[in-house]
N, C-alpha and C positions, 0 to 999 in steps of 0.2 A: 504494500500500500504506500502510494506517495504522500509525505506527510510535509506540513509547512511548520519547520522546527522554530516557525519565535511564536507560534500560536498553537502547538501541536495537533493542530486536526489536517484532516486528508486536506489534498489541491483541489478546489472547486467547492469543498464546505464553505456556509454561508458563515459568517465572522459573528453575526448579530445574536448566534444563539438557539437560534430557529435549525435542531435537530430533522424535522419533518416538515416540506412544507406543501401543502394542498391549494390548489387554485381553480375554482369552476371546473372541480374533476366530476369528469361525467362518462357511463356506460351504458350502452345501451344494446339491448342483448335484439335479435330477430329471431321471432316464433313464427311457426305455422303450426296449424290446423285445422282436420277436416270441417269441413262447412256441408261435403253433399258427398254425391257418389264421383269419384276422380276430381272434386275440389279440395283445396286447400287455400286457407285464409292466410296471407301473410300481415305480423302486426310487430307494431315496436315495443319493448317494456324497457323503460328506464327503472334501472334497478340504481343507480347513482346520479342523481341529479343535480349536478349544479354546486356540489361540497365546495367550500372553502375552510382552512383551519390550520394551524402551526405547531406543530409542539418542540418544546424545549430540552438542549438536552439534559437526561436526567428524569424530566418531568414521569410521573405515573399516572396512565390519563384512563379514565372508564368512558369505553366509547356501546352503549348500550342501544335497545330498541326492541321491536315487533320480529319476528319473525319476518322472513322479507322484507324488514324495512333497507338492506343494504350494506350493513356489516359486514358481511363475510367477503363480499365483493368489493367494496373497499380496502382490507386485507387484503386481499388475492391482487389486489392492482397495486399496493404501495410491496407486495414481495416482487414483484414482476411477473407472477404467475399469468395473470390478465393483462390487455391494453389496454391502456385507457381509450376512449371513444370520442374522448376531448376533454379541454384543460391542462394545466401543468403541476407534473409533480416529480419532486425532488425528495430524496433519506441521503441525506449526507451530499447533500451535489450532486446525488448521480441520481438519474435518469432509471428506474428500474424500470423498463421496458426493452429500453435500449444497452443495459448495462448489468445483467441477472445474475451472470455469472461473479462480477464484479463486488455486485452488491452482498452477494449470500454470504462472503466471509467477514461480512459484517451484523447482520441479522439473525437472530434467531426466532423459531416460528412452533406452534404449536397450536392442533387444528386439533379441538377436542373429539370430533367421530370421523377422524383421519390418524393413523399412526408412521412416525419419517423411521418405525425401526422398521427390521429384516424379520418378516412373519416369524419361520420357521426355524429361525438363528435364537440360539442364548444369549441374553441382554447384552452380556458382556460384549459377544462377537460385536454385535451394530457398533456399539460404542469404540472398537477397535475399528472396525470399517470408518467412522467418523475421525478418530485421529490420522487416519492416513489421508482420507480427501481435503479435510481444511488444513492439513499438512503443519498440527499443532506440534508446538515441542514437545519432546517427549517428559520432560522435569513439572510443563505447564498441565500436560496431558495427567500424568499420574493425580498431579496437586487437585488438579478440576475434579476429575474421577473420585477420589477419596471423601474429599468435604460433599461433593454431589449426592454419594451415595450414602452416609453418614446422615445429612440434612434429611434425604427425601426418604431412611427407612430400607435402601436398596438389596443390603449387604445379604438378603437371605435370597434374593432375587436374581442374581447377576447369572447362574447356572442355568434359569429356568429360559426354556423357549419362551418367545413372546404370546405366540398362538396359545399358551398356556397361560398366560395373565389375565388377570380381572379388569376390568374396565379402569378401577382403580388403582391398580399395582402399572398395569401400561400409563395411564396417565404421568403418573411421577416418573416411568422411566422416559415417558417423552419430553418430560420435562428439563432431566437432567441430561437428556441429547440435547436440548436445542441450548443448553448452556455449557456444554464441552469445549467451546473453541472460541468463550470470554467476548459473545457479541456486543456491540452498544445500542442496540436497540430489540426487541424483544416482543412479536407480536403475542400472543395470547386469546387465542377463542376456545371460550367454553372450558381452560383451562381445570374447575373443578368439578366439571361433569364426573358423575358414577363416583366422586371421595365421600367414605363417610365422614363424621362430623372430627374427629380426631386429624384426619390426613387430611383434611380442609386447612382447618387452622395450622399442621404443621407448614403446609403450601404456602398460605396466607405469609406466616412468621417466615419462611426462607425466601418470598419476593420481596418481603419487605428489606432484612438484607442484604440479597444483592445488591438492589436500588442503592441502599445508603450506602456500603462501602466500595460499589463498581460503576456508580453514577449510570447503572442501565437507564436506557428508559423503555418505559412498558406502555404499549396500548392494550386494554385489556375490554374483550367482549365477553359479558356471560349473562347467562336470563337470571344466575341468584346474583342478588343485590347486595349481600352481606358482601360478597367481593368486595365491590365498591365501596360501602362503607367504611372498610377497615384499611383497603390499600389505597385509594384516591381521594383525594384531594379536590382534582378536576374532577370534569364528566361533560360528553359530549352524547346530546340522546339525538337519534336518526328517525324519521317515520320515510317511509314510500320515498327511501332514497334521496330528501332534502333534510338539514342540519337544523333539530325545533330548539334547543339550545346547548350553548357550549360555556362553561364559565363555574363558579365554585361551586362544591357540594351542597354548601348550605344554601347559596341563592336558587335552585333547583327548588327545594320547598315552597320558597318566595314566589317563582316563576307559576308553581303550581297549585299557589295559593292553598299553601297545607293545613293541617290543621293538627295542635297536640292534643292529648287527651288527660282531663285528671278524673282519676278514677280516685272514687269517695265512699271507704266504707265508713258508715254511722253506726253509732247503738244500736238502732232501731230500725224499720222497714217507715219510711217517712214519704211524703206528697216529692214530685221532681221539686233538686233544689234549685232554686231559682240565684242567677248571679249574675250581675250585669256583663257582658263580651261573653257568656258561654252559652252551650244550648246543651239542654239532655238531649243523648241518643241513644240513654239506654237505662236501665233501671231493674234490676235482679234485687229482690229483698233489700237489705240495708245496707245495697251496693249498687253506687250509681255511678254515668260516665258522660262526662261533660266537657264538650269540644268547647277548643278554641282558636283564634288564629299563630300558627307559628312565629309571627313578628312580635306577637304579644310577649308582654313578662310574666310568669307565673304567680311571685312572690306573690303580691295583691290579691287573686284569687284566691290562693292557698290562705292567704289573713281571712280573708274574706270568710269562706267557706268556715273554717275553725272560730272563727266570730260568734257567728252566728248557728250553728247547726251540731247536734252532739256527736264529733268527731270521734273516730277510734283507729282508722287511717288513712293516710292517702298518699296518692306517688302522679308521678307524670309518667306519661310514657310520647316517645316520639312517634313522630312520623310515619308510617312505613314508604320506603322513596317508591315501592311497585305502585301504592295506591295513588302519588301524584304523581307518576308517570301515565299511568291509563287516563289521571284527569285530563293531562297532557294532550295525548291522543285525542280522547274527545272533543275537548275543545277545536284541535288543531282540522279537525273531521267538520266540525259545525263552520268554521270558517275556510274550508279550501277551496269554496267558490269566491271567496273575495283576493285570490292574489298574492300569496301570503309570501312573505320575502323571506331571504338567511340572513340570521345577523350573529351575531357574537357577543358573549354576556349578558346573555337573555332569552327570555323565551319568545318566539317564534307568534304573532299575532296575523 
């Protein structure tokens, strides 16, 4: 790799910081289908429409959504697997369309109902197949290998064929391929599909990390949300292939007009309590649950409520980010006859 020694990043990296950068990227796939007997319909589906977005390097960014909203093809086009169909995009300078071979010894990828090992090979082997193509040193090789295997649990695994692993034992071992050969950026979809709740969080605690001490940076797609909330910061959500918003974890709520909830148990089984900013949504015996908006302050409430009503406990609870993400959607569904633009640090009207 050609590198520029008073700034150490590759020749043609942008200087400003901007790891990833996206520009009116668009793809656009052609279907057909029958319509009659010897017809076929041909149609266009934009499955990427219009993206624009940067990330930094380093950054850990949650790039979320629907099902077909565009994800994965967005992926598939910033690895070079895809072309894009217009727009311009850049990972480190280069051109992954035009530059694939170039780029992959710099990225690593991990495609949760896709696996980069050797089916009917033992773990170990791929992972040896892998030091010889990114043509890693052998000192760096061992060092990766060890803490890899260590981190993600492997060490009782590395004998076993792959076609022998569970959905969740392959996972981790895909995951510690796609970090054998110390990439600086790090795609991630569906990354903790089929982990149970143990091998989740150990994933979760070993992206965290690398991040911190290898300044990876991660795009990370998954439908569970606890991802996101424990590894990002950012988040960029996608509907039908345009950007609804991209900007902090907590203005996402904001965007989606959330709502917290305090749950109120009393002495007694009592009339809904009434509190000025809250509304019951719910009422179970001498336990009730009363929304409010997420910009709000709790403190005054919680006085509030202990004021006046025979308290015995109560808590907040947040948000859940799936429930203003679907509000998201709806909303963005009621208004897509009106034109709706992409904008950045915010949501999408």
């Amino acid at each position: 790799m050609d590198v520029d020694g008073a700034e150490g990043r590759a020749v043609g990296e942008p200087a400003g910081g901007a790891f990833v950068e996206v520009d009116g990227l668009e793809k656009v796939f052609a279907v057909r289908r029958r319509t009659g007997f010897l017809k076929r319909e041909r149609r266009e589906v934009r499955a990427v429409d219009g993206i624009s977005f940067t990330v930094g390097r380093g950054e850990m960014v949650g790039y979320i959504g629907p099902n077909g909203a565009g994800k994965s093809t967005t992926i598939k086009m910033l690895t070079g697997i895809l072309v894009p169909s217009g727009g311009r995009l850049r990972v480190a300078g280069i051109d992954p369309a035009r530059e694939r071979t170039r780029l992959a010894r710099r990225i690593g990828v991990v495609f949760g109902q896709r696996t980069t090992l050797w089916w009917d090979l033992p773990l170990i082997d791929s992972y040896r197949l892998m030091h010889r193509m990114y043509r890693i040193p052998d000192a760096r090789y061992r060092e990766n290998l060890d803490r890899l295997v260590e981190l993600l649990g492997l060490g009782d695994l590395l004998d076993v064929p792959v076609r022998q692993l569970s959905l969740g034992q392959r996972m981790r071992g895909d995951i510690a391929a796609a970090l054998l050969h110390d990439p600086e950026v790090l795609y991630l979809d569906e990354p903790t599909i089929g982990l149970d709740v143990v091998s989740k969080a150990r994933v979760r605690e070993f992206l965290r990390e690398v991040n911190a001490e290898r300044g990876t940076t991660v795009l990370l797609t998954t439908h569970d949300l606890q991802d996101i909330e424990q590894l990002c910061h950012r988040v960029m959500v996608i509907d039908h292939g345009r950007l609804m918003y991209d900007g902090a974890l907590a203005g996402l709520h904001e965007a989606g007009e959330s709502e917290r909830t305090l749950v109120v148990d009393l002495e007694r089984e009592l009339p809904p309590v009434r509190v000025p900013g809250t509304r019951v949504v719910r009422v179970e015996g001498p336990r009730q649950w009363l929304a409010f908006p997420s910009s709000a302050s709790a403190a005054p409430l919680v006085a509030r409520v202990a004021s006046e009503y025979p308290l015995v406990d109560l808590s907040v609870r947040e948000p859940d980010i799936e429930t203003v993400i679907a509000k998201m959607y709806a909303e963005r569904s009621d208004d897509r006859g009106g034109g709706a633009g992409v904008n950045t640090g915010g949501a999408v009207r």
